[in-house]
Structure formats: C-alpha cells, structure tokens
FINUKE-8974 format. One record per residue (C-alpha): residue number from 0; x negated, y, z. Coordinates in Angstrom, 3 decimals. Last residue first. Layout:
N
- num:east:north:up
- NUM:X:Y:Z;
...
This chain:
436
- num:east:north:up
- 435:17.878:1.749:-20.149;
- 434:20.563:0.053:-18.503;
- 433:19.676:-2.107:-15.315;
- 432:22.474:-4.175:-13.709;
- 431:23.329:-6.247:-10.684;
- 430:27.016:-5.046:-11.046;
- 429:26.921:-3.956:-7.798;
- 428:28.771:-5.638:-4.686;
- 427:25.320:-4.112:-2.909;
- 426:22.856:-6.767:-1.001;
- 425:20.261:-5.533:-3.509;
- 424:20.589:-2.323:-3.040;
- 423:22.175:0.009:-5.482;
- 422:20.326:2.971:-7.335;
- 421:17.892:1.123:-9.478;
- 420:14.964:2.154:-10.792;
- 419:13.030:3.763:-7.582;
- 418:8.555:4.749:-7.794;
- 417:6.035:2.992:-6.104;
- 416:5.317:-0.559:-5.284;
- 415:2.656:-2.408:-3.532;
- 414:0.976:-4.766:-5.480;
- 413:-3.164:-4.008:-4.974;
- 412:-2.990:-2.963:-8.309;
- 411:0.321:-0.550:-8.090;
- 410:3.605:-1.791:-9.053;
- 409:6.235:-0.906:-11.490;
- 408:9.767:0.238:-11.405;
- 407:10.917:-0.298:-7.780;
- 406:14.304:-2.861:-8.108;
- 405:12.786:-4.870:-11.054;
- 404:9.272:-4.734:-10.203;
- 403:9.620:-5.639:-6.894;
- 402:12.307:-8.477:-8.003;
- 401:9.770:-10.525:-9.489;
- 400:7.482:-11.300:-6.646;
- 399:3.681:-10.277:-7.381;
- 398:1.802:-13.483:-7.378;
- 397:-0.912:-12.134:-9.904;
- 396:-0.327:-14.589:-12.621;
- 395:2.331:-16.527:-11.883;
- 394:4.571:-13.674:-10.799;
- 393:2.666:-11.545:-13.050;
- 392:4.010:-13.791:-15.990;
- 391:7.206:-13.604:-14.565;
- 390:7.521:-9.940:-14.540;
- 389:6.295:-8.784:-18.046;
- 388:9.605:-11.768:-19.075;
- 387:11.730:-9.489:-16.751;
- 386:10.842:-6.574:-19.065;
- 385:11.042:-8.162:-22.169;
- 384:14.655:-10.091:-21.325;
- 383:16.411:-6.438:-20.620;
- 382:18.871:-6.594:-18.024;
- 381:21.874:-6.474:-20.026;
- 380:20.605:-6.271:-24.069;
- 379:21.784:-10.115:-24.394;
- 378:25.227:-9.392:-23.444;
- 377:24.936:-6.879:-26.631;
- 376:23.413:-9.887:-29.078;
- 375:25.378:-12.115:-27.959;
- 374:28.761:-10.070:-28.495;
- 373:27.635:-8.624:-31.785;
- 372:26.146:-12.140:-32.827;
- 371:29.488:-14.173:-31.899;
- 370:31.566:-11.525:-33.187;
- 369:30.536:-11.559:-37.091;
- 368:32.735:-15.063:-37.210;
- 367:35.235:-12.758:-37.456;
- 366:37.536:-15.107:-39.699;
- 365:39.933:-12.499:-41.024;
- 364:36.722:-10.164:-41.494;
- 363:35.628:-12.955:-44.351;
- 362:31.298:-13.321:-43.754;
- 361:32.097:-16.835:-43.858;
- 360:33.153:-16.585:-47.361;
- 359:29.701:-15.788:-48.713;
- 358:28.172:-18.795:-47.778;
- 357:29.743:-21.611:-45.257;
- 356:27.508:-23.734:-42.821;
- 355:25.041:-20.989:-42.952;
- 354:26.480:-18.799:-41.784;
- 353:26.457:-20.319:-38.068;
- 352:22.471:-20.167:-38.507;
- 351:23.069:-16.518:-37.441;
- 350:25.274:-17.191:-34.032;
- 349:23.091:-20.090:-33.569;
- 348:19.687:-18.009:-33.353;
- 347:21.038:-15.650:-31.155;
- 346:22.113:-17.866:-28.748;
- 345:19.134:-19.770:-28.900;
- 344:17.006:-16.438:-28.609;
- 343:19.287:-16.015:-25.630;
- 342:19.023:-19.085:-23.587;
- 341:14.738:-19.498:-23.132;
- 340:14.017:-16.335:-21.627;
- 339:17.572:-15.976:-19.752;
- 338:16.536:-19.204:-17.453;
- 337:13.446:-17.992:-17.151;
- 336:15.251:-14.831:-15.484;
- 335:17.515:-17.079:-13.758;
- 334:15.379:-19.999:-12.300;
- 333:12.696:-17.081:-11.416;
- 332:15.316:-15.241:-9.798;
- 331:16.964:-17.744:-7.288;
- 330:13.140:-18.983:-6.696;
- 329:12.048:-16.003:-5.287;
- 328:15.321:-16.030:-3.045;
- 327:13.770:-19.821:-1.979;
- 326:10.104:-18.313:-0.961;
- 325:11.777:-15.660:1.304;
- 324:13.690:-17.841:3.485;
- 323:17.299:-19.518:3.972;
- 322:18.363:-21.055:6.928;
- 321:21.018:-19.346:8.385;
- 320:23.798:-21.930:7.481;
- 319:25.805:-19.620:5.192;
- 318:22.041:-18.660:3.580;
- 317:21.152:-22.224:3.132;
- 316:24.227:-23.353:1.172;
- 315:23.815:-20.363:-1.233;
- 314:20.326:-21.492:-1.384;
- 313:21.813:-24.591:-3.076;
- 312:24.182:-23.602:-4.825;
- 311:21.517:-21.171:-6.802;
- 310:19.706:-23.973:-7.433;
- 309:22.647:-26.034:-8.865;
- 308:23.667:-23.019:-10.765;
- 307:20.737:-22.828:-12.763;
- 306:20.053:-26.197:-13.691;
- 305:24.082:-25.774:-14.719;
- 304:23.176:-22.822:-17.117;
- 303:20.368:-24.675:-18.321;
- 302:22.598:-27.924:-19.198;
- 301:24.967:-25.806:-20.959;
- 300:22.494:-23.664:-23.566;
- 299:20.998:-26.769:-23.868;
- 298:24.433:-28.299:-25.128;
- 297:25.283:-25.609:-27.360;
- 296:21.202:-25.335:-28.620;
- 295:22.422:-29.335:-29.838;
- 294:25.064:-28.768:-31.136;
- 293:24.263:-25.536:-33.121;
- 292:21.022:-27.627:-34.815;
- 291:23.483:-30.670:-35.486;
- 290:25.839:-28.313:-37.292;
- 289:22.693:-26.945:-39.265;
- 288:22.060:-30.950:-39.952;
- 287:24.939:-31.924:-41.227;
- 286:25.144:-28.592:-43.222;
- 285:21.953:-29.583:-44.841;
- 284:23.285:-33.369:-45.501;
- 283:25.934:-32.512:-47.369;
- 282:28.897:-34.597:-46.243;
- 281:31.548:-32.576:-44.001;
- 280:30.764:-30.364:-47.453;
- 279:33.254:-31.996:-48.913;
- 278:33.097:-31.359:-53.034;
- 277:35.478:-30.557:-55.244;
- 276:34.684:-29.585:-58.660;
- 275:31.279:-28.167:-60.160;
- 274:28.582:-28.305:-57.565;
- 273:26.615:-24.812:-56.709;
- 272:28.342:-23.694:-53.420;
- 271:30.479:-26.468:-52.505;
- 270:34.022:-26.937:-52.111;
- 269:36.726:-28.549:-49.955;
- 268:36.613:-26.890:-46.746;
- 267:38.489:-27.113:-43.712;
- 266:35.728:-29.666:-42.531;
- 265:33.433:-27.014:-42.277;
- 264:34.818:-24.252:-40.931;
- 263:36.124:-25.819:-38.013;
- 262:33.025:-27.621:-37.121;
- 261:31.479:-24.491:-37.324;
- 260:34.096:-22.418:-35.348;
- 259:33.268:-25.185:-32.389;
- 258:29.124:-24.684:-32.532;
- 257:30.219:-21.410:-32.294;
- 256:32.457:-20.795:-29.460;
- 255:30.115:-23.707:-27.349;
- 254:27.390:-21.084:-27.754;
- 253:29.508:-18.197:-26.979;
- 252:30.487:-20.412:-23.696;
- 251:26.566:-20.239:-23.384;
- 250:26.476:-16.776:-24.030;
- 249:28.856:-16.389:-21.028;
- 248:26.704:-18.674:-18.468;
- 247:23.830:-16.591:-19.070;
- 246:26.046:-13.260:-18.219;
- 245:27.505:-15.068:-14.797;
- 244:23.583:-16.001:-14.198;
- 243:22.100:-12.265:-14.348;
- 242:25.061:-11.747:-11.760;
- 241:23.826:-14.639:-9.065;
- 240:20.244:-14.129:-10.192;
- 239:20.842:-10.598:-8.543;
- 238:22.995:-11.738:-5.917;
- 237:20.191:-14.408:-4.438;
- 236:19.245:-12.067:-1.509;
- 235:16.225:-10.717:0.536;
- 234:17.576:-7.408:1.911;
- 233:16.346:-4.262:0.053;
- 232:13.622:-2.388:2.530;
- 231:14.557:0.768:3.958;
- 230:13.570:3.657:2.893;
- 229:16.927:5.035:1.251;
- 228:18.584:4.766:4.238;
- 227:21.379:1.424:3.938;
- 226:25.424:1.825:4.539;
- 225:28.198:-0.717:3.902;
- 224:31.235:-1.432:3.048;
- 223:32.908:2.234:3.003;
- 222:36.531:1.970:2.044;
- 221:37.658:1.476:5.835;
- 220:36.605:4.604:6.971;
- 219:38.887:6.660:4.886;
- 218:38.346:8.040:1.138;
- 217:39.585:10.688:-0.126;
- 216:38.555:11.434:-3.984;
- 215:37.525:14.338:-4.552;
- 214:37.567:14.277:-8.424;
- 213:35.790:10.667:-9.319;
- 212:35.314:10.021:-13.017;
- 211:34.762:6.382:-14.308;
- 210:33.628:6.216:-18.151;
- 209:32.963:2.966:-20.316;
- 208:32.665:-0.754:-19.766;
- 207:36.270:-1.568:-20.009;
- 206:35.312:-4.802:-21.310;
- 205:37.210:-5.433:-24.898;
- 204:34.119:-4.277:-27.012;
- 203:31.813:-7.100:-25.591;
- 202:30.220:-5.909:-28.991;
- 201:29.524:-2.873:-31.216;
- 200:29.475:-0.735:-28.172;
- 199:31.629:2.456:-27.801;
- 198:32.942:2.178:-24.114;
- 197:35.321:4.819:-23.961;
- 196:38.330:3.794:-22.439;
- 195:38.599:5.891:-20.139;
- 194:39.039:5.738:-15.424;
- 193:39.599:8.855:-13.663;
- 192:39.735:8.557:-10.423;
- 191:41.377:11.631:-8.267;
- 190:44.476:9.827:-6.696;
- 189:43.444:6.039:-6.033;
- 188:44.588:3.720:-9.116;
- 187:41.645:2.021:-8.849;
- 186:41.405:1.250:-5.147;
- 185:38.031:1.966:-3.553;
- 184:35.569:-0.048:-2.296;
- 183:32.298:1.500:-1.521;
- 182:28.743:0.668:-0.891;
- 181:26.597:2.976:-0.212;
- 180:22.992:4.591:-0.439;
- 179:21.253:6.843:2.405;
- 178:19.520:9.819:2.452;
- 177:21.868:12.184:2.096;
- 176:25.210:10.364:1.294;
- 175:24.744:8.312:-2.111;
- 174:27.508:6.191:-4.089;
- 173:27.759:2.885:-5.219;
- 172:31.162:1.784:-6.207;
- 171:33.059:-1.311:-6.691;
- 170:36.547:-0.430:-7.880;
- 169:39.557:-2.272:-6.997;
- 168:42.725:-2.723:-8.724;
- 167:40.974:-3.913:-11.861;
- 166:41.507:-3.842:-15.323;
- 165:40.100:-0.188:-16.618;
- 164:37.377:-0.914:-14.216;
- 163:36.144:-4.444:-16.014;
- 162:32.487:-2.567:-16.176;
- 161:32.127:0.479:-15.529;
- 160:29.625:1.214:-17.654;
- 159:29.473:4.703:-16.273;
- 158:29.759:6.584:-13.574;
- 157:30.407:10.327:-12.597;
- 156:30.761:12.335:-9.590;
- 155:33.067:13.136:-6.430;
- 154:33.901:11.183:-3.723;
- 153:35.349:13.159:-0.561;
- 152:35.020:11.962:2.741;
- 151:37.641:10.743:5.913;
- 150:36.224:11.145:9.689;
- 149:38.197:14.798:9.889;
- 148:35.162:16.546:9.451;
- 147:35.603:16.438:5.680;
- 146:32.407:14.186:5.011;
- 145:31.090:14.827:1.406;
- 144:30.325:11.210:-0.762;
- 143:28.316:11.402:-3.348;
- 142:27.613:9.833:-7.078;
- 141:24.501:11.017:-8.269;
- 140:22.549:7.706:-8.108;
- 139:19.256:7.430:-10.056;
- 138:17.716:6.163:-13.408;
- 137:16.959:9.257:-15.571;
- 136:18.380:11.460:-18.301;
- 135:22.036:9.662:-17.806;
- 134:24.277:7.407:-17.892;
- 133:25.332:6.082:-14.855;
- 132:25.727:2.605:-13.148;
- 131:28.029:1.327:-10.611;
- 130:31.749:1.600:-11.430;
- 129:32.773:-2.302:-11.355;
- 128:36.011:-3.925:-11.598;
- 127:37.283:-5.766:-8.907;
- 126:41.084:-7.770:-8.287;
- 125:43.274:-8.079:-5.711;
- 124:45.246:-11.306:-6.478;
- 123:46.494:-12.213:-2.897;
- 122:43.266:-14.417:-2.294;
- 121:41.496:-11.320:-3.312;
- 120:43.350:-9.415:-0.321;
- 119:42.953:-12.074:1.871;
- 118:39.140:-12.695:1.258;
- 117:38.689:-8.736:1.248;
- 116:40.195:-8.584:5.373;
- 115:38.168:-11.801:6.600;
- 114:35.040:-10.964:4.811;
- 113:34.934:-7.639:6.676;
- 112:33.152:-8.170:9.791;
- 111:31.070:-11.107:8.128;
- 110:29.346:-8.950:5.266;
- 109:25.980:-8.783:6.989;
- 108:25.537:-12.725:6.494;
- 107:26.135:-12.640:3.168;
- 106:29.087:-14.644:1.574;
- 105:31.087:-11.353:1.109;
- 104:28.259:-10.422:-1.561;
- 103:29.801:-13.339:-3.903;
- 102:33.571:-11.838:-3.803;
- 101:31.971:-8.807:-5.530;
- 100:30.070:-10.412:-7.575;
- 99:33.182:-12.876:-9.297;
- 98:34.664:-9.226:-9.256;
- 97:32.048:-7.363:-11.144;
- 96:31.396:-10.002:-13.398;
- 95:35.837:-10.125:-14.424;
- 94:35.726:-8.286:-17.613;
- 93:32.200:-9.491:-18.287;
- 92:34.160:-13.424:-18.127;
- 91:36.697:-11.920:-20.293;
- 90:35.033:-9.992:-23.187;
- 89:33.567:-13.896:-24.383;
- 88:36.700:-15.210:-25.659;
- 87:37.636:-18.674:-25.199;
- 86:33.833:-20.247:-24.805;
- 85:33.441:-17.613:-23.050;
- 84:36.000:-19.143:-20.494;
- 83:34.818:-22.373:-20.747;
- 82:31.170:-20.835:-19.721;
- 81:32.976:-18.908:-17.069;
- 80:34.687:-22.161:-16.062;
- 79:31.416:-24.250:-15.359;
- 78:29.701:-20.950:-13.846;
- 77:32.575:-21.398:-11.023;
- 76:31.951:-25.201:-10.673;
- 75:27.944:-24.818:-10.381;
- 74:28.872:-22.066:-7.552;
- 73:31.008:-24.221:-5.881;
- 72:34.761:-24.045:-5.940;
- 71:36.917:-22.967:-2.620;
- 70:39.960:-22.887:-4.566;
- 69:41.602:-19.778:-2.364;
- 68:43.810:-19.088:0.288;
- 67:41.209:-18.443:2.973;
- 66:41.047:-21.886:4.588;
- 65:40.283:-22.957:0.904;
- 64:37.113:-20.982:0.771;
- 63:37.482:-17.508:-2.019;
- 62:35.209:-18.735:-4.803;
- 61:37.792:-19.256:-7.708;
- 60:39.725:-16.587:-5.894;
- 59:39.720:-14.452:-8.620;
- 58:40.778:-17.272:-10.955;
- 57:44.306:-17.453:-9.430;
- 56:46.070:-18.421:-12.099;
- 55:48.513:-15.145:-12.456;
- 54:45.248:-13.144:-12.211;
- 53:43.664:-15.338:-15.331;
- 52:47.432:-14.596:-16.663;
- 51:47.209:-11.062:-16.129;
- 50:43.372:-10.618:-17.166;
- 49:44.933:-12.395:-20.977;
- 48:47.357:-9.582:-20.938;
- 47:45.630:-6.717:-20.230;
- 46:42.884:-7.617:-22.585;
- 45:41.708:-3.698:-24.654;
- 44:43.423:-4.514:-28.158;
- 43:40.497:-3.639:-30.834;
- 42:42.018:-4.918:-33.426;
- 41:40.092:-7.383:-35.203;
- 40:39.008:-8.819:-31.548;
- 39:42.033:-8.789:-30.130;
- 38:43.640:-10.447:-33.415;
- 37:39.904:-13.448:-32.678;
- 36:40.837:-13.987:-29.607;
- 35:44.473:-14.719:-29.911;
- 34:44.275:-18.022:-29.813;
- 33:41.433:-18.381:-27.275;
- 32:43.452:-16.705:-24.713;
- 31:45.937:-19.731:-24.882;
- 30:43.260:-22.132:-24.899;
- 29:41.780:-20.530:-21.633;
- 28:45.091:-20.341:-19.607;
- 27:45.626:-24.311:-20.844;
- 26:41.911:-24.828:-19.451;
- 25:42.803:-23.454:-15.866;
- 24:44.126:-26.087:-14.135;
- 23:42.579:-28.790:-15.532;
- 22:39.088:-26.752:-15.309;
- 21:39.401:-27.485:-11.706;
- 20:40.445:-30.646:-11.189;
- 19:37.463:-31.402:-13.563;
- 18:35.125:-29.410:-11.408;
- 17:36.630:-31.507:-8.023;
- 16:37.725:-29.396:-5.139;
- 15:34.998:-30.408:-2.150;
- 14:36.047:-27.814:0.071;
- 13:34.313:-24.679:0.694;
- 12:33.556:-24.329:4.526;
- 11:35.708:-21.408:6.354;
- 10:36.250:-18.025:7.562;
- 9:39.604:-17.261:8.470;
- 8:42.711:-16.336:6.488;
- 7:45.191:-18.833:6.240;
- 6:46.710:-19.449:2.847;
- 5:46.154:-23.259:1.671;
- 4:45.174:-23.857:-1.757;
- 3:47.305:-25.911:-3.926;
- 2:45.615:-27.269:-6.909;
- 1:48.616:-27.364:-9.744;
- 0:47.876:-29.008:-13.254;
C-alpha cells in the first residue's frame, strides 16, 4: 500500500496518517526481513539488505512532517512499527535508534535553523548511525575537534558502540572543543573515518555497534549542530525517554517474536515427551497454558510500550507549541524507566519459558530460538535497569529528579550533584546511552 507524502521542505504540523495505513505499507518490508531472520542470524550476515529496503520504504522519514516529504506519524505510531519491526528481527530497529533520535532532536526548539536542511536530506533517504560512546577506563569524551584557522577543524579520536554506523550515511557524533561539548554530523563515508565491524556481543550481533576511528577528519561549519560549555545546565528534554523507549518497544516486538515461534512450534508437532505414539501437544494442557503465559506478557509488553508513547506524544505536542515545563520532562522519564522495570524481566522470562513448549529439540541451532534471550537479554543491559530503578525510588522518596543522577553520577544529601557520567547533553542527537 502507497502513502504519498508531499515533498516541500518547510516546517510543518504532522498529519493525521492513520497507524494501520501505516503498518500497511510497511508490514510486507517486515515479513520479508522476517524470513531471513533467523540465516542472518546463524550466519552472522551484517543487514545491508534488509536497511536498503527499510531505506527504499521510506522508514527514516517515519517522523519527518508531511510538508517535509515525509509520513508525518506520531510518536505512538512510530513505536507501533518498531515493535512490528522487532517483532521481524530485533538487530533492525537498534540499527536504525540513532537515526529515529536523530530526526527526534530536530523537533526541539533550538534545532529550528537547521531542521529545514536535515528534514530534506532524511526525507531524501539520508540515513544516521550513531558514534557517541567510548570504551574506555572512565566515562568521558575524548573525541576533539582542532580548528585549522581557516574556519574548517580536524576530528580526530576514537568511539565506540557505534551503533547502526556501518549502515548509515551520516554519523552522529559528540565530540569536545576545550570546554565545551558538540554535536556533529558528519557523513560516513567522509575521508579519515574509519568505521569496523567489531562489535563482539553475544546478541543484537547484526548492529554495527563496534569501532568508529576519526583521522583528521575536515569538517566545515555546517557539520557542527550545536555547541554547549561544559557548565552549563543540560536543557530540559524528553530525548532520553524518547531513546530508552525505541529499546522498550524492541523487546516488545521480541515479545510478539516469541509468543509467535511458540505457536509455531507447537502445532508443527506431533509427539510428546513421555507418551508412547503420537500425541498433539496443541492439547496438553501445560503447554496451553505456557503459550497463554507468552500471550499474555506479549500483549503487556505492547500495551506498556503504547502507555508510554502516548505520554511521550503528548509532551512532544507541548514542546512544538512552547508549552512544556519541568514537571512534564520528569514525567517523560519516569513513564520510561518504570516502564523498562516492569518490561524486561517479562521479556526475559518469555524468552526462557519459550522452551518449554518443546524439550530438547527446541534447543536445535536450525531453529535459533536461543536468539530471543541473547538479544533480550543484551538490549536489556542498555541503560542499566538497577541503576535507574536506585533513581526512582529517590524520586519518590527524596524528590530528587531522575535524570540528575543519570547525567551527573550521584548526588549529594542536600541533592545537588557532583561528579559527570555522560559526555553528551541531553539535547544531543546521541544515542541516549550509558555503558558501564
């Protein structure tokens, strides 16, 4: 199914696309990644293909507005087809995080003299990967930026998981200049980056999410989005739930992946463990009920997802019309980070219970039903759940907002904040991150 978007370039209201218009279009695209899944999976082949035809459909302009060439979906409809997406193969949505954040940040209000310029270029099928964490001995940002006195710089320095980099066309990069921190954009295949494959986790293994090398790299005036000192305050923003809630809304299409493989499984099968003969376990009771179990954590895993986005829509809404306040960013990141409490031990717990359904012969490599828990289970590790879980409870119990701790480290008694975890702001295009 077609949606034609219009292709002028100015600043305008989302239309009022329908979700199920929406997911029309782009379901077919998601089968058709979803068959070969499972060969990508077995053998490690890195997803140019299935990013060409998501590029093909236009999903990076998902959330570029209609008057800008793109679908002008809502937040609730973009998480909709991320979940779908997951459901499909779960590398994909991390693949494109960085980008869906990227076009997210040109929604804030200090992004409006370049919106224009990025929302044609996305519209156009531009597409971001991400190079803004490090590995390293300690949390900081060694990436810099060296003026040449001709009004270009040089980039130089190391990142990694860089998230959907190896994909992209674009790279968004924090860097450092003396005391300040930036935002960059620079294009991927720019002389002087170096982007590997070297990611060597035992899940999401398709992402990209290893090494970015930059060797003097030039970069003009026009690559630089944005410059903040060091001391200043982080802007009030919703971009951290934002990117917390693009990873929520992928175990939940990991939660639809299972509950789907069970079902599968099950009534493929003609034989029961411990009764002579043929038997259909479609009809034992226990595996009734273990399917029920993965039904039912798929659909809460769904309906908190969308509880989720609706909120975030919502302050979205007030932001573009100048309205929005402290107390409703506050509640952006407690709806995501209690959001992630509750959503990964479910996902967890049905990509182990999935076994059950079967016995021994579920654990077959053909199948890879293994993939589920290694790609929960590493999605799960972003932004760790213990630490942000610490945070709510002195939200509630101390009133110390959630994000102080999460952008400063730790906080004194009298809740002031010392000490710097995180090297991008949090109006940044980063990847919204915090590896430890």
């Amino acid at each position: 199914m077609s949606i034609p978007a219009p292709r002028h370039h100015a600043f305008a209201q989302e239309s009022s696309t329908s979700g199920d218009a929406l997911l029309a279009h782009f379901q077919p695209v998601f089968d058709r990644i979803a068959e070969g899944a499972v060969q990508r999976e077995q053998q490690r082949e890195l997803a140019y293909e299935p990013v060409a035809w998501l590029r093909e459909a236009g999903l990076g302009s998902v959330r570029v507005p209609r008057d800008a060439g793109g679908f002008g979906a809502s937040l609730p409809q973009l998480f909709g087809l991320i979940r779908a997406l997951g459901a499909a193969d779960s590398n994909l949505p991390q693949i494109w995080r960085a980008h869906f954040g990227f076009v997210e940040t040109l929604f804030q209000p200090d992004k409006a003299e370049v919106r224009d310029r990025w929302f044609e270029r996305i519209a156009a099928g531009a597409v971001f990967g991400a190079a803004m964490a490090e590995r390293g001995p300690a949390t900081e940002n060694t990436v810099r930026i060296t003026p040449l006195g001709d009004g270009s710089w040089r980039l130089d320095g190391s990142k990694f998981y860089s998230t959907g980099s190896l994909y992209a066309d674009w790279l968004s990069v924090s860097a450092a200049e003396g005391d300040e921190h930036l935002g960059l954009a620079i294009p991927a295949n720019a002389e002087g980056v170096e982007r590997l494959d070297d990611w060597d986790g035992f899940g999401q293994q398709l992402t990209g999410s290893g090494s970015t090398h930059f060797h003097g790299v030039r970069l003009q005036q026009e690559h630089i989005l944005w410059r903040q000192p060091s001391s200043e305050e982080r802007p009030d923003s919703y971009l951290t739930a934002f990117y917390q809630t693009v990873h929520l809304a992928t175990l939940a299409g990991i939660a639809e992946a299972i509950r789907k493989d069970a079902i599968r499984f099950v009534q493929a099968r003609t034989r029961v463990f411990g009764v002579p003969g043929q038997a259909s376990p479609r009809h034992d009771p226990l595996v009734q009920r273990v399917v029920g179990r993965l039904a039912s954590i798929d659909f809460a895993a769904e309906s908190l997802v969308r509880s989720v986005a609706e909120q975030l829509q919502l302050i979205h809404e007030a932001v573009r019309e100048g309205r929005a306040r402290t107390p409703a960013f506050i509640q952006a990141d407690l709806a995501a980070w209690q959001a992630q409490q509750v959503l990964i031990p479910l996902v967890l717990e049905a990509a182990n219970l999935l076994f059950e359904v079967g016995g021994a012969s579920a654990t077959a490599r053909s199948r890879a039903l293994d993939r589920h828990w290694r790609n929960a289970r590493t999605l799960a590790s972003h932004n760790p759940a213990i630490l942000r879980e610490r945070a709510l409870g002195d939200y509630y119990l101390n009133g110390v907002r959630p994000r102080e701790v999460w952008f400063n480290g730790r906080v004194t008694p009298q809740g002031t904040t010392a000490g710097e975890d995180e090297p991008a702001t949090a109006n940044s295009p980063s990847t919204g991150e915090r590896r430890v």
